[in-house]
C-alpha positions in Angstrom: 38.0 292.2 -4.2 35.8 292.0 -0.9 32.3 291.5 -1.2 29.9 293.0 1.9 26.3 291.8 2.5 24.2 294.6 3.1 21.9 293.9 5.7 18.6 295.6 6.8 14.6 296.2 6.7 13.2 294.9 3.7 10.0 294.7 4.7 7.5 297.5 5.3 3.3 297.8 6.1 3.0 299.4 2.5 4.3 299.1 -1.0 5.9 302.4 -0.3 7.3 301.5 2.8 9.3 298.2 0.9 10.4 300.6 -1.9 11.8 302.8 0.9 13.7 300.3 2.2 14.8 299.3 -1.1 16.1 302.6 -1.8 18.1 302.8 1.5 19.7 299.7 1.1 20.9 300.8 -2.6 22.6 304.3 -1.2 24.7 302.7 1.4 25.1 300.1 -1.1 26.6 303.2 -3.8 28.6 303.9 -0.4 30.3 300.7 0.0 31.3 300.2 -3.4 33.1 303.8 -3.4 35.1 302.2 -1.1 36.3 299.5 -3.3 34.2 296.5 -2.2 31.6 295.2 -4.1 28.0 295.5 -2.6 25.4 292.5 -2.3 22.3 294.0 -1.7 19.6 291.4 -1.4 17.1 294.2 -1.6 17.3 294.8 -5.2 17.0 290.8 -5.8 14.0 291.1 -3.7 12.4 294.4 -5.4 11.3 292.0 -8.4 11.5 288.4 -7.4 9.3 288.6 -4.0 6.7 287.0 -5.0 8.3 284.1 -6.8 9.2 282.1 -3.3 7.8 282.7 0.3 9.3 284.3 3.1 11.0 281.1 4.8 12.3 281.0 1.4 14.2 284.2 0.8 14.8 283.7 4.0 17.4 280.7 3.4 18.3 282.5 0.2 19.7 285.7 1.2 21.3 283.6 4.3 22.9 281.8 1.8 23.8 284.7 0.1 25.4 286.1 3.3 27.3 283.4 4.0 29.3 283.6 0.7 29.9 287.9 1.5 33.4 288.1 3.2 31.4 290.7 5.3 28.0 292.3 6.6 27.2 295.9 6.9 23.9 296.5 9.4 22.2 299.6 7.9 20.9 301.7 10.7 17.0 300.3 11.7 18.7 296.9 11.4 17.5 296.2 15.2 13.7 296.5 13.7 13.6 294.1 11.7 13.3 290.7 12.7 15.2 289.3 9.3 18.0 291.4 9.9 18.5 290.4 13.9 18.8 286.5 11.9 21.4 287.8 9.9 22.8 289.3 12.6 22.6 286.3 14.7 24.0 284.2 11.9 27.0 286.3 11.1 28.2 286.4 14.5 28.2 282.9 15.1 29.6 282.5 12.0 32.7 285.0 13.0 32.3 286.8 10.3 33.2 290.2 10.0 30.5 292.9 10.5 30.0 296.7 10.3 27.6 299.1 11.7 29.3 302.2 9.9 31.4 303.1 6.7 34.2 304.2 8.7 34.9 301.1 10.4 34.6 299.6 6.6 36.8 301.8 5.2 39.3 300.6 7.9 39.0 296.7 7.9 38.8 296.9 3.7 42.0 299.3 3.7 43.8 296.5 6.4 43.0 294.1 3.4 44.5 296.1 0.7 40.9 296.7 -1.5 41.3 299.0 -4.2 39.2 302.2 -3.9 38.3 304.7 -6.8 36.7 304.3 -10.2 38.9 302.8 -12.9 
């Protein structure tokens, strides 16, 4: 089974603006795994554990995280936010595999065989 990093905005001016995010992240999160793969949404890690490390922090946590994803998806807004162009960075130079849409997903996961559908 594949597992895909989800990577975008976390961060927001507003309490509203985070939960926003959050909420995004978890959709296309839904979306992935009703493609077979499971989804690593840092996001919901972050919703309740923020405030337990700094930023440089979860920073090196959810790189770590990354790292061990056998692919990242960019949500769209990814550009905006200076945690995500890291990821993005990272990634890259890292070769792995990343997405900018479910289609292109759905592609590369049904190359590798993933399962798809509720059991």
């Amino acid at each position: 089974m594949k597992v895909v990093y989800v990577a975008g905005p976390f961060s927001a001016l507003t309490p509203e603006g985070v939960e926003a995010h959050i909420q995004a992240a978890e959709e296309w999160g839904r979306q992935i795994a009703d493609l077979g793969a499971v989804p690593l949404v840092p996001h919901s890690i972050g919703r309740h554990m923020q405030q337990i490390q700094n930023y440089v922090w979860w920073t090196d946590a959810t790189l770590e995280l990354m790292d061990r994803a056998d692919a990242v998806f960019f949500l769209p807004g990814w550009t905006e936010s200076p945690g995500s162009r890291g990821e993005h960075a990272v990634a890259t130079r890292n070769d792995q595999p990343v997405f900018y849409d479910l289609e292109s997903l759905k592609d590369w996961l049904d190359a590798a065989d993933v399962p798809t559908g509720v059991v």
